[in-house]
Backbone as CSV, one residue per row, in Angstrom:
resi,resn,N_x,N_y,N_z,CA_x,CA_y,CA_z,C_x,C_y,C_z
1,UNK,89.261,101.197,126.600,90.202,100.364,125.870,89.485,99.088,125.421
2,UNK,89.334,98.562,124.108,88.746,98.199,123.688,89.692,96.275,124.268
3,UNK,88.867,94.956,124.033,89.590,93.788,124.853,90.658,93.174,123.652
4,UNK,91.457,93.009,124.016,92.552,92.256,122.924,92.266,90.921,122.382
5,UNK,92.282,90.305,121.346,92.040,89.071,120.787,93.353,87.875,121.487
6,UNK,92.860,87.081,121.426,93.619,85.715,121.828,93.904,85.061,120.635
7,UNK,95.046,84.325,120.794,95.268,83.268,120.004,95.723,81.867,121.034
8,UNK,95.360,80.931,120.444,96.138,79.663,120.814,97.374,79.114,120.629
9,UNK,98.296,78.710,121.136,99.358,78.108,120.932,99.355,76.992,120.504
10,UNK,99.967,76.507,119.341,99.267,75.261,118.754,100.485,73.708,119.472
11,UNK,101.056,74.605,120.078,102.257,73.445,120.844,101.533,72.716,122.109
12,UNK,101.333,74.076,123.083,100.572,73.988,124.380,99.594,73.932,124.553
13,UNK,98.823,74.908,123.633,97.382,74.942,123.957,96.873,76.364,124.774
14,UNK,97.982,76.983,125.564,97.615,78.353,126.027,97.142,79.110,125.176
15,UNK,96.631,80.616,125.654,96.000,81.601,125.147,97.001,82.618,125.395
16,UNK,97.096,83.498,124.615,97.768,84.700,124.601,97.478,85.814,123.732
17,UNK,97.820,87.066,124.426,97.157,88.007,123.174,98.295,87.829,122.087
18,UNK,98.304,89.069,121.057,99.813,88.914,120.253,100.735,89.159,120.743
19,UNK,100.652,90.359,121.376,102.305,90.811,122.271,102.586,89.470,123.128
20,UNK,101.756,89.232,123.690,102.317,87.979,124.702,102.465,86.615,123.751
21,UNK,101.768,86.334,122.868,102.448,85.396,121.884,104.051,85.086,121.695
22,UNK,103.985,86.394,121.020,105.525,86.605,120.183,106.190,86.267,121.110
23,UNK,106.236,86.967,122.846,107.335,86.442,123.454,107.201,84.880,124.390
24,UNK,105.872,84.608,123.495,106.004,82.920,124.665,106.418,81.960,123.709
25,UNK,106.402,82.040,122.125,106.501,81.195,121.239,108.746,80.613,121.250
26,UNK,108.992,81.867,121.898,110.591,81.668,122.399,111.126,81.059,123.062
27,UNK,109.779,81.093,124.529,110.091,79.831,125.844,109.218,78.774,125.899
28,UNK,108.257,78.791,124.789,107.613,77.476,124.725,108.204,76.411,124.722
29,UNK,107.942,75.572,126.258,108.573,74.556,126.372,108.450,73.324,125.264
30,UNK,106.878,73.508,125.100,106.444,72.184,124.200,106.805,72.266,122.974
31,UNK,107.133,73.341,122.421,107.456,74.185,120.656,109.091,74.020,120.948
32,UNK,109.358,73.993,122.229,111.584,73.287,121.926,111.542,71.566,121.978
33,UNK,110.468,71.043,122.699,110.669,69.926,122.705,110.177,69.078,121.118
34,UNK,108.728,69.920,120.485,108.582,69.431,119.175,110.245,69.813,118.410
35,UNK,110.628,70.720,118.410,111.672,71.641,117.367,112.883,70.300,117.678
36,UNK,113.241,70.105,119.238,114.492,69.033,119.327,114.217,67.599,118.774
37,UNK,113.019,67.296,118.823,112.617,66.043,118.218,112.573,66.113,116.300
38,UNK,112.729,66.831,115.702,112.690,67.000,114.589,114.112,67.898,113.968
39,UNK,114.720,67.886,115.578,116.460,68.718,114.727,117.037,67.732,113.845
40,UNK,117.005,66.738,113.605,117.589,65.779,112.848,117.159,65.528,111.592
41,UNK,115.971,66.067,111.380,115.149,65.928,110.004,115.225,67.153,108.936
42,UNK,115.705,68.394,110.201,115.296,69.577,108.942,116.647,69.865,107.990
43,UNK,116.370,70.034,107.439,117.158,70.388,105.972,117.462,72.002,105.666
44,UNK,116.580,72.677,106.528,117.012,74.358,106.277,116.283,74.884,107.360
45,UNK,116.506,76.176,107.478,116.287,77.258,108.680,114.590,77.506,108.547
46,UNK,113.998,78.168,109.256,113.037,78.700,109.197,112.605,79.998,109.688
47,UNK,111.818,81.047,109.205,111.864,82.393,109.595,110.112,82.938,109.903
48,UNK,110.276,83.075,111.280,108.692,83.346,111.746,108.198,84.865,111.160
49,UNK,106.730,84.558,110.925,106.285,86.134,110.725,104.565,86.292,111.357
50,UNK,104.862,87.622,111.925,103.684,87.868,112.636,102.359,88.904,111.495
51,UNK,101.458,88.210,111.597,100.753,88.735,110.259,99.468,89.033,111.058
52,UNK,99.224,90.490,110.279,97.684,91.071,110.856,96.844,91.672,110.176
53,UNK,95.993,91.790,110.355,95.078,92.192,109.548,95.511,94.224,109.322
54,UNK,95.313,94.959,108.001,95.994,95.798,107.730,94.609,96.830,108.326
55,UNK,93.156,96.331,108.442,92.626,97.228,109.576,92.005,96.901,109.871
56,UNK,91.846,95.600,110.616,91.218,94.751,111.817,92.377,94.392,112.450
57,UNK,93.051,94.826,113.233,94.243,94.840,114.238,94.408,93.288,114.894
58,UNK,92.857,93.200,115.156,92.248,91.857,116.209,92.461,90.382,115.306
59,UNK,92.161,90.562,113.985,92.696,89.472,113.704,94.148,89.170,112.963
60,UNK,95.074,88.540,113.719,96.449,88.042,113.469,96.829,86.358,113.753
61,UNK,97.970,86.092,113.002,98.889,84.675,113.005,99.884,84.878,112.928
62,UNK,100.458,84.335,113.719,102.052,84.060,113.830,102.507,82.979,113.501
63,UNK,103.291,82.399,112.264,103.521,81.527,111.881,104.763,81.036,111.246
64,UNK,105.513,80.371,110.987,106.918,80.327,110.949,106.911,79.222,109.074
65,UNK,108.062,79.718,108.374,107.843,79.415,106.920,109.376,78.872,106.876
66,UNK,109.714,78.093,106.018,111.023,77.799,105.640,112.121,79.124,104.687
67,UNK,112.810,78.598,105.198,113.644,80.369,104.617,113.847,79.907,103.142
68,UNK,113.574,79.218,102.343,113.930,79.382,101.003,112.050,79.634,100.350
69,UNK,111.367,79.859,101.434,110.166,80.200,100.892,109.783,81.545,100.076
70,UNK,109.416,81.746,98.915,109.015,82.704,98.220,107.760,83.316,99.190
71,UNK,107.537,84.914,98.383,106.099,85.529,98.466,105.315,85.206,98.145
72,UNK,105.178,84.341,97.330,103.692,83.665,96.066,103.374,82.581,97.263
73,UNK,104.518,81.958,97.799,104.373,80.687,99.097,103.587,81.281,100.062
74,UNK,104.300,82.325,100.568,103.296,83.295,101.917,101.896,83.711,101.325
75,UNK,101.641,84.181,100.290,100.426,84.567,99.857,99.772,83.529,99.714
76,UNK,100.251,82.309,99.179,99.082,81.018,98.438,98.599,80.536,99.993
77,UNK,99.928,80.971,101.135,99.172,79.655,102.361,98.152,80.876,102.822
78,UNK,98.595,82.044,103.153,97.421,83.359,103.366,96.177,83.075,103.191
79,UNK,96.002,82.925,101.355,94.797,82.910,100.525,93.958,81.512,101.252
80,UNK,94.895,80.106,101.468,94.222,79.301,101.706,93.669,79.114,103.309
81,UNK,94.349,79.572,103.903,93.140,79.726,105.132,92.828,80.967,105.903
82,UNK,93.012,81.760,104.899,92.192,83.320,105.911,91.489,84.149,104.922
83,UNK,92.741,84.542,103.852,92.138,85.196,102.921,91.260,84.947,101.811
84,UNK,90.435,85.779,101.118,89.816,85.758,99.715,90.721,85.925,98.482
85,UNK,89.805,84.792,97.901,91.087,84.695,96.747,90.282,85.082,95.227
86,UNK,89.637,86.660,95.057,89.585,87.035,94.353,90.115,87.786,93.770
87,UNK,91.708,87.890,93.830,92.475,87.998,92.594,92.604,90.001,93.505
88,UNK,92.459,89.917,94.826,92.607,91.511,94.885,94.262,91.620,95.221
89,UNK,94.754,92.415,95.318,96.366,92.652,95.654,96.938,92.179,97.392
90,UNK,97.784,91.236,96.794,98.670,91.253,98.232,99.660,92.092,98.201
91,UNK,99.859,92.398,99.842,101.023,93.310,100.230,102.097,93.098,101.113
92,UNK,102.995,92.715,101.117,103.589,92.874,102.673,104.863,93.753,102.571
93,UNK,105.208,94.245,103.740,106.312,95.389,104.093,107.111,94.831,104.637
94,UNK,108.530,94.520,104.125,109.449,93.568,105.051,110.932,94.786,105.350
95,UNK,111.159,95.221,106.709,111.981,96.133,106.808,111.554,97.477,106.006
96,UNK,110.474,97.993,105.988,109.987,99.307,105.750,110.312,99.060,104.399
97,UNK,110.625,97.977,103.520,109.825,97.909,101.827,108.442,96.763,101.799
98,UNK,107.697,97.739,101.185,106.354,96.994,100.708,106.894,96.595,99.179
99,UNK,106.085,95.312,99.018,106.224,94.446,97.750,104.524,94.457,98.014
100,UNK,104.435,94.620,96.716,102.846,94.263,96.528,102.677,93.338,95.093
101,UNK,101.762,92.463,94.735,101.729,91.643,93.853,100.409,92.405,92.721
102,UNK,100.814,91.423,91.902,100.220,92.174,90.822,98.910,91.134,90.272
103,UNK,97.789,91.264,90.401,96.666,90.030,89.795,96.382,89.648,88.344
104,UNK,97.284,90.164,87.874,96.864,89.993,86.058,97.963,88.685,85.937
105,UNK,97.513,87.833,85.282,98.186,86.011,85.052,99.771,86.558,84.337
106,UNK,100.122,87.786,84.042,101.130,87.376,83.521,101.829,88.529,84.576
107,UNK,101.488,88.841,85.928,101.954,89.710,86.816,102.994,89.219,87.339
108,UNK,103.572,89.371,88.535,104.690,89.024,89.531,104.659,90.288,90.549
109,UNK,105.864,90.129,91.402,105.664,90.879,92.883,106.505,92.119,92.139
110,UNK,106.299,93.491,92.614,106.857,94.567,92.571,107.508,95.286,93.509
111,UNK,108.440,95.996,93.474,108.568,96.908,95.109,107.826,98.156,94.996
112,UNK,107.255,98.644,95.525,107.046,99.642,95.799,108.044,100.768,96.162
């Protein structure tokens, strides 16, 4: 069995693989105490998503976006700190539909 990748918790500072992520980012004490200190400021909901590499398993982020955020939003923050931004196709599958984007300047997102 090959060793699982870690990530950091950017609240606490712990390590966790992904499975153990997803369920510590719920009881993270320090991620309710940032979230209660800023209940008064937010203006809308926010909706986490766990993102991985489509075949490097090992590298993933879990990261949480504002719910009036578009796909072009998830892709532009993607592009700017993980991915290459030579214009190849993004994809994501939300509830067993894939939307994939289109790279030609006068493209937009499609369903598949």
């Amino acid at each position: 069995m090959s060793k699982q990748s870690k990530g950091k918790c950017m609240f606490c500072g712990k390590e966790y693989t992904r499975a153990f992520m997803v369920k510590h980012i719920s009881s993270c004490i320090e991620r309710k105490r940032k979230l209660d200190e800023i209940e008064n400021e937010k203006t809308c909901g926010y909706f986490g998503l766990v993102i991985a590499g489509k075949y490097a398993k090992h590298y993933w982020l879990i990261t949480e976006f504002r719910e009036d955020a578009m796909l072009e939003d998830v892709d532009q923050f993607l592009r700017d700190i993980w991915l290459e931004c030579c214009g190849h196709l993004s994809c994501f599958n939300i509830d067993g539909i894939a939307y994939e984007s289109d790279p030609e300047p006068a493209g937009g997102w499609d369903i598949l």
